[in-house]
C-alpha positions, 0 to 999 in steps of 0.5 A: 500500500503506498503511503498517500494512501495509508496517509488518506485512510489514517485522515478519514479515520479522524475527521469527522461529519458532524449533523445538527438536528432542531427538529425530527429526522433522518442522520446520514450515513457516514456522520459520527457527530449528531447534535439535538438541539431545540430547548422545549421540543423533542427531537426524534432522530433515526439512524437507518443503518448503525453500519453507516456510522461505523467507528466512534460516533456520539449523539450530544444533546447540545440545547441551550435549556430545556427537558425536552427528551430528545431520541435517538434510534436505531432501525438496524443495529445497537448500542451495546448488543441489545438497546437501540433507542437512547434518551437524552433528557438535558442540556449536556447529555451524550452517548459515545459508541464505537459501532463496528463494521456490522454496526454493533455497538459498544458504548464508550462514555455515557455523560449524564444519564442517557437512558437506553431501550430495546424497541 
């Protein structure tokens, strides 16, 4: 493997895509940031493929105020090996998950008290 390449994949490997939702809706593949943010509605947000985000992937519950209890699921995929739903309920709140190649997850800092589901 040449070293433009290896260099190429090592950057890839750390530069992240960061998403911004204020209101319900889809995550895109291949983001390993998403940030729900509005002060006094829920954001529901969905990830249709946790293989999409693989590698280190966070979801911050980044209002300013506010208990709204922002959602995070996944349709094909988990978390830790059996929740696909996180609950973020405060301004600050955050969930790291390193998700492999098959998008199983391993969480690897819950901040606050993201609450997790199997639905």
């Amino acid at each position: 493997m040449s070293s433009l390449k290896r260099d190429k994949q090592f950057q890839d490997a750390f530069l992240s895509k960061d998403q911004e939702l204020t209101e319900s809706g889809a995550v895109e593949a291949q983001v390993s940031c998403v940030q729900l943010n509005h002060a006094t509605v829920a954001v529901d947000a969905t990830i249709a493929n946790a293989a999409d985000h693989r590698g280190f992937f966070a979801v911050v519950d980044n209002s300013a105020s506010g208990t709204a209890a922002h959602t995070l699921t996944l349709t094909r995929g988990t978390f830790d090996g059996t929740n696909n739903k996180a609950t973020l309920n405060a301004p600050a709140e955050s969930l790291l998950v390193f998700f492999d190649a098959l998008g199983n997850g391993t969480i690897v800092v819950n901040t606050g008290s993201v609450a997790l589901a199997a639905v």
